[in-house]
N, C-alpha and C positions, 0 to 999 in steps of 0.2 A: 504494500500500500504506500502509497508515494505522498507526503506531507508539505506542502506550501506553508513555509513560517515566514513569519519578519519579527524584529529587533525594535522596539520602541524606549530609547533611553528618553528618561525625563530629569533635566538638571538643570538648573539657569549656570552654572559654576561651566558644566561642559559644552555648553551649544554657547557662550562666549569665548569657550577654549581655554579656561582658566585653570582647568584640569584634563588630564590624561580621562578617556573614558577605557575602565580596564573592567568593570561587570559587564556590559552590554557586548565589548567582545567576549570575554569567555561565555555569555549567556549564548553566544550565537555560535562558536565555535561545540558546547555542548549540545545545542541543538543540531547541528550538523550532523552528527552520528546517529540522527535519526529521520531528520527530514531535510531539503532545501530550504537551506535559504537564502529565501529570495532577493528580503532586504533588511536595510539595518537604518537606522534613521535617531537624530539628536535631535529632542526640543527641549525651549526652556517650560520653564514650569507654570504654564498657562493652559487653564480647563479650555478655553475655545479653541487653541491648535492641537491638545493633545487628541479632546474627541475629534476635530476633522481626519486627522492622519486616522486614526482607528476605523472611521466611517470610510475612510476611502480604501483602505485594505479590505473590511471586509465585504464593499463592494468589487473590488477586484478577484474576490475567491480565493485570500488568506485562509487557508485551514487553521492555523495556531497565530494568533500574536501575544508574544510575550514584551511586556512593559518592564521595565528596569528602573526603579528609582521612584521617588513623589508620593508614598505612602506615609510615611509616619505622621509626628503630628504638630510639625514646624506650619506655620500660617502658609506657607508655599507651597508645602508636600497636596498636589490638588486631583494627583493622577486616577486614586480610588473616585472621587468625582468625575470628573471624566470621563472613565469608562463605568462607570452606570449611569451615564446619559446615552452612552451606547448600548447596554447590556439587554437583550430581549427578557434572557432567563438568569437568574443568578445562580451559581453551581457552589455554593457552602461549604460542600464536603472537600472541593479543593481547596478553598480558602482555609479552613480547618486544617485539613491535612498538612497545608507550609507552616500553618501558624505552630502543632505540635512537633514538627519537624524542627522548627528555629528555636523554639522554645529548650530542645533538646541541648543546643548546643551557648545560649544566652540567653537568661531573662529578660532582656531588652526585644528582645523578638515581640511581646504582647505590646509593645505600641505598633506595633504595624497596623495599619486599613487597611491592606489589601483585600482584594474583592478577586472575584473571578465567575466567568459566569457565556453567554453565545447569544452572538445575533448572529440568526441565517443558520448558517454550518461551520461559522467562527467561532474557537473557541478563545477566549479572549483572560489572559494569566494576566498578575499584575507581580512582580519580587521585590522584595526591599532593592537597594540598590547596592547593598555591600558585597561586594565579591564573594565571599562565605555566606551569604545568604541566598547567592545567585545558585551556585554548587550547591546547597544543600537541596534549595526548591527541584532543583532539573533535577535532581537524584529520586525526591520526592515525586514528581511528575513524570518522569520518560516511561516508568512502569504501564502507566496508563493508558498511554496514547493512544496503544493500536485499538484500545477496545473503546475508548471518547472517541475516536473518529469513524468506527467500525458502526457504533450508535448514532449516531450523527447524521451519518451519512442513511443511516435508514436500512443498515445488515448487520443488526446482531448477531452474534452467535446465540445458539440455542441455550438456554440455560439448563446448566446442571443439577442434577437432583441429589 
């Protein structure tokens, strides 16, 4: 099964260039061992550009976007916003899932917002933006994939009894 992803960092510090962006590539390099990707893209931290770019992926036919960075709970982190003005259905269990994942490894992990959740047949991630947050989410999420987009796409497998 063949995965269309793109790479949505959100930082005002990296889309001035004021920083190295080094989560959004390893987020895009670990997604590569499981799907294309397509693209990778930097904004700063503004709810009206982050949801356009999401709207316009996932009219283009992005299977996965993963968001990098704008969750926590600085006046600017806006990205959970954002992407639930795009979100059709919210998916919990994945948001849940990074949050005990991160949890695992820093209590600071419970100010995250991340959300997570599809519009269309996008499924739309959101990670903190710490490099060790990025690696634990993907570690957390690549299990999944083939069977979120196996449902998604409208072929599940049979379930097991």
């Amino acid at each position: 099964m063949q995965i269309r992803a793109a790479v949505l960092v959100t930082s005002d510090r990296i889309a001035k260039g004021l920083e190295e962006d080094r989560s959004g590539k390893r987020a895009a390099e670990l997604l590569g061992q499981v799907a294309d990707v397509a693209e990778t893209r930097v904004l700063p931290d503004d709810v009206h550009s982050i949801g356009e770019c999401l709207r316009q992926w996932c009219a283009e036919g992005m299977d996965l976007i993963v968001t990098v960075g704008g969750t926590g709970l600085g006046p600017r982190d806006v990205t959970p916003e954002a992407t639930l003005s795009v979100l059709e259905r919210e998916a919990p269990g994945i948001s849940a899932a990074l949050l005990v994942e991160g949890l695992k490894s820093t209590p600071r992990a419970m100010l995250s917002r991340a959300v997570a959740g599809v519009n269309g047949r996008t499924l739309i991630v959101n990670l903190p933006g710490s490099t060790s947050a990025v690696e634990e989410g993907m570690a957390c999420l690549m299990p999944v994939l083939p069977h979120a987009f196996e449902v998604l796409r409208g072929e599940p497998e049979p379930y097991e009894e």
